[in-house]
N, C-alpha and C positions, 0 to 999 in steps of 0.2 A: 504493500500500500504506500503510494508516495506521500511524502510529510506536507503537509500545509504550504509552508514557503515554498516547496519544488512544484505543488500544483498552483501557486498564484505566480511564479514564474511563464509557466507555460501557456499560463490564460491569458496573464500581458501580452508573450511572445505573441499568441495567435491573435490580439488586437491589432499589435503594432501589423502583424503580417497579414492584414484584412487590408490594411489600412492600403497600403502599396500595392496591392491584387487590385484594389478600387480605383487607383489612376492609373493601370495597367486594362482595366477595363475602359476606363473613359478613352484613351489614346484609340484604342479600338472604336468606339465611337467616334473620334472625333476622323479617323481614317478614314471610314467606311462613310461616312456623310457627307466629308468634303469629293471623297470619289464619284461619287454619285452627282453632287450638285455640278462637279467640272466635268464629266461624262462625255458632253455633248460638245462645250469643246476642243474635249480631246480629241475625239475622232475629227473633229472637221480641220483641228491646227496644229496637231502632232500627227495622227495615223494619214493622213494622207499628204503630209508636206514629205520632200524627199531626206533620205535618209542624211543625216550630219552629224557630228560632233554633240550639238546642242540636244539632236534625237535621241541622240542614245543616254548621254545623261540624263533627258529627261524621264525616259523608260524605266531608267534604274531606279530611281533616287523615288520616282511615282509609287515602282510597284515592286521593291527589294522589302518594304515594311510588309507585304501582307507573306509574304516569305518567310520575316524573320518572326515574328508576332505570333501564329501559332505555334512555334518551338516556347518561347516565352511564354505561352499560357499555361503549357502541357508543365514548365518547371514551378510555376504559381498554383496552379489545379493539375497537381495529376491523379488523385483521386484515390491512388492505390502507393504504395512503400516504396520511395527511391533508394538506393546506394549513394553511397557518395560519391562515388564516382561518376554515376550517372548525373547528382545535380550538380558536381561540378564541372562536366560536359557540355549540358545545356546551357549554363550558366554561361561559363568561356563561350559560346559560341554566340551568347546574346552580345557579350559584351564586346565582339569583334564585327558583329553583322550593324550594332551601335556604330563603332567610331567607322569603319566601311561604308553606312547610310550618310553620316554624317557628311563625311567628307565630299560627296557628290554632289550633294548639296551645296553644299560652301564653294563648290567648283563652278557651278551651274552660277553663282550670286558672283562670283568672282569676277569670272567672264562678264556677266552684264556691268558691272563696274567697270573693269575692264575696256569694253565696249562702248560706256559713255563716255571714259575716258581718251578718246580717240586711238586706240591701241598703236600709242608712240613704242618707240623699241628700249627706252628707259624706264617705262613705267611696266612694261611686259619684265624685264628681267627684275623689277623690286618687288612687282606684285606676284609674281608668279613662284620668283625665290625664296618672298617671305612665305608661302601658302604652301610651297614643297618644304621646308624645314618646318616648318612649324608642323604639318601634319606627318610628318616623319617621326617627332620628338611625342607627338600625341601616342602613332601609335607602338611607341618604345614603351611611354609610361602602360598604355594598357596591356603590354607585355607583363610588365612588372606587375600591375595591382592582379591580372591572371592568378602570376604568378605565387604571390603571398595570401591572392583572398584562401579563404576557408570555409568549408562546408560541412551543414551535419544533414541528417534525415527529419523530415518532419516529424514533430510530435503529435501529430494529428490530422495525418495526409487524407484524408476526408473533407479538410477543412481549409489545409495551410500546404504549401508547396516546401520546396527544399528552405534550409537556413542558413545565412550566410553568417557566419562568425565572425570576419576577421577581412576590414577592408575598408578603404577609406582616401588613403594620402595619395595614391598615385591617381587615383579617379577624380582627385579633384584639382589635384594639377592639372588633367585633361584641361579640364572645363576654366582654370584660369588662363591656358592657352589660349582656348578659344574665345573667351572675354575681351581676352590682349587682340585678338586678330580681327574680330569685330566691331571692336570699338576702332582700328585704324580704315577700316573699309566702310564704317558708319561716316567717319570725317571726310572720308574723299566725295562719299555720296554729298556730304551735306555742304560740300565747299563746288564740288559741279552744279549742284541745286542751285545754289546762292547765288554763283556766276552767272548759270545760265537765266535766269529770273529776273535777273537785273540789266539782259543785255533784252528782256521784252519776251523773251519766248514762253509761253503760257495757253500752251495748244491740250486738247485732251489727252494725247500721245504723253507731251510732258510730262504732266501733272500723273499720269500711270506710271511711268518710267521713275521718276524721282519720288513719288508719294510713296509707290511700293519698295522701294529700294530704303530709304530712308526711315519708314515705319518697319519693314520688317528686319530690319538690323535692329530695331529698338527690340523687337519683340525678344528676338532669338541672343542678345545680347542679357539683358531681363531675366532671361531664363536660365541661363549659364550662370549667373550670379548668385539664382536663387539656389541650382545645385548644390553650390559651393558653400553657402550658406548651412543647407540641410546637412551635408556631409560634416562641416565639423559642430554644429548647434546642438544637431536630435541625435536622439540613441542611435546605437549602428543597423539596425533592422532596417531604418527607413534612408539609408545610404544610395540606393537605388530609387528611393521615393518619385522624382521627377527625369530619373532618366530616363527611358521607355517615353514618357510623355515630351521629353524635347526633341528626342530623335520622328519623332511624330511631326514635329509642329514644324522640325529643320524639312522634312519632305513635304510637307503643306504649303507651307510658304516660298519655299525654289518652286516647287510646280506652277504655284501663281503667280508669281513674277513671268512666266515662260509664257503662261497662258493669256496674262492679260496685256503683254507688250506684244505678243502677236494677234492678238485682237484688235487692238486698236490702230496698230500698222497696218493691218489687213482694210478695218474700215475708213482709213484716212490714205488710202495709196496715190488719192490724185494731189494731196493735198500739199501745201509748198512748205512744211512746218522744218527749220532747218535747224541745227548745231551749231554751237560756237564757231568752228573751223569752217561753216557755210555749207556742208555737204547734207544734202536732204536725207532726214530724217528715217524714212521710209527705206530709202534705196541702201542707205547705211544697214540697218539692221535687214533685211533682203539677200543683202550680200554676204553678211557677215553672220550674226551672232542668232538675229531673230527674224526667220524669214517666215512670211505670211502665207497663207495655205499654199501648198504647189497648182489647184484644181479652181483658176478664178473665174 
């Protein structure tokens, strides 16, 4: 019969571990809803545009989450007695298919920065430099946190999935990486914005291009900090609390960026909306980063 204290231990763990199963469940919501609402146009302005660079990260970075998401559920809910081996299998493999989602994404947001910034050959080798090292060193650290987290078997696998014991520093170095590198790709967004703003340019195009670029670096920046936050504030159960739901909201938001600059390119193509450097607006992303359906 277990003593009093070992059973209000286990009745915490399995709050705390309800608790991270439930934003593990919303992310799944919050996936399967934005899919749905962008549906239509995906097929009209990724499936039938021709294949490029931008297609295929878009493809990934779209639909690598409903991939990885059911492995993550099966270690949250598996309903029946894992090994530890097993959950820490699962585990590893969430936490790689994570910073591999991630990183697509931040490619995808890269590029469109990138791209506003008129892809000078200086700014290609600082921006590009910074984004290969920096996602190098990311996923070194998620080597390491792999390598020291630790696992036990559910107390209550009916109830509660694997448990992770032991983990924390190198996971949230990830995420101060990624702080550091958003907040520098927030500022260029918001120093092109300003420029371009002030030179008159205030088309629908624009206001898509810089609104979304600008707001969603706040979002996904936000979120990063909040990790970082949870990781060393709350008990270590909820260490994973908002991961799962950022790697969500990082493929939400690259998609949408994709989707609604080529929407508005597509519905403004006669339109004379131009760039700092005078090259139309249109023909710039056409050619380059975000071309408008192939099928006009």
């Amino acid at each position: 019969m277990a003593s009093p204290i070992k059973e209000q231990m286990i009745q915490m763990g399995i709050v705390q571990a309800r608790r991270v199963n439930y934003t593990m469940l919303s992310s799944v919501t919050i996936m399967i809803f934005d899919w749905m609402l962008t549906f239509n146009m995906e097929t009209s302005l990724i499936w039938k545009s021709k294949w490029n660079t931008t297609k295929v990260l878009y493809l990934i970075t779209r639909y690598l989450p409903f991939i990885t998401l059911p492995v993550l559920l099966y270690h949250e809910f598996p309903g029946v007695a894992l090994s530890k081996s097993a959950c820490k299998q699962l585990h590893d493999y969430g936490a790689y298919a994570f910073v591999v989602g991630a990183c697509f994404s931040e490619m995808l947001l890269t590029i469109r920065t990138w791209a506003i910034w008129g892809k000078g050959r200086g700014l290609t080798y600082a921006l590009f430099g910074t984004f290969t090292l920096m996602w190098i060193a990311v996923f070194i650290l998620m080597g390491f946190y792999i390598k020291f987290s630790k696992h036990d078997v559910s107390p209550a696998p009916q109830l509660v999935g694997c448990v992770l014991l032991s983990a924390g520093l190198y996971l949230a170095l990830c995420f101060v990486l990624l702080v550091l590198y958003d907040a520098v790709t927030l500022v260029l967004m918001m120093m092109r914005g300003m420029s371009a703003f002030r030179s008159g340019r205030n088309s629908e195009l624009f206001r898509v291009v810089y609104r979304d670029g600008i707001i969603y670096y706040v979002y996904l920046f936000g979120l990063s900090l909040l990790n970082i936050i949870v990781i060393f504030k709350l008990p270590r159960k909820y260490v994973t609390l908002l991961v799962t739901i950022t790697g969500i909201v990082h493929s939400v938001l690259a998609c949408r960026v994709i989707l609604h600059i080529r929407e508005q390119a597509y519905n403004q193509k006669k339109s004379s909306v131009r760039i700092e450097n005078g090259e139309n607006v249109e023909l710039a992303l056409r050619r380059g980063l975000f071309e408008p359906r192939a099928s006009v």
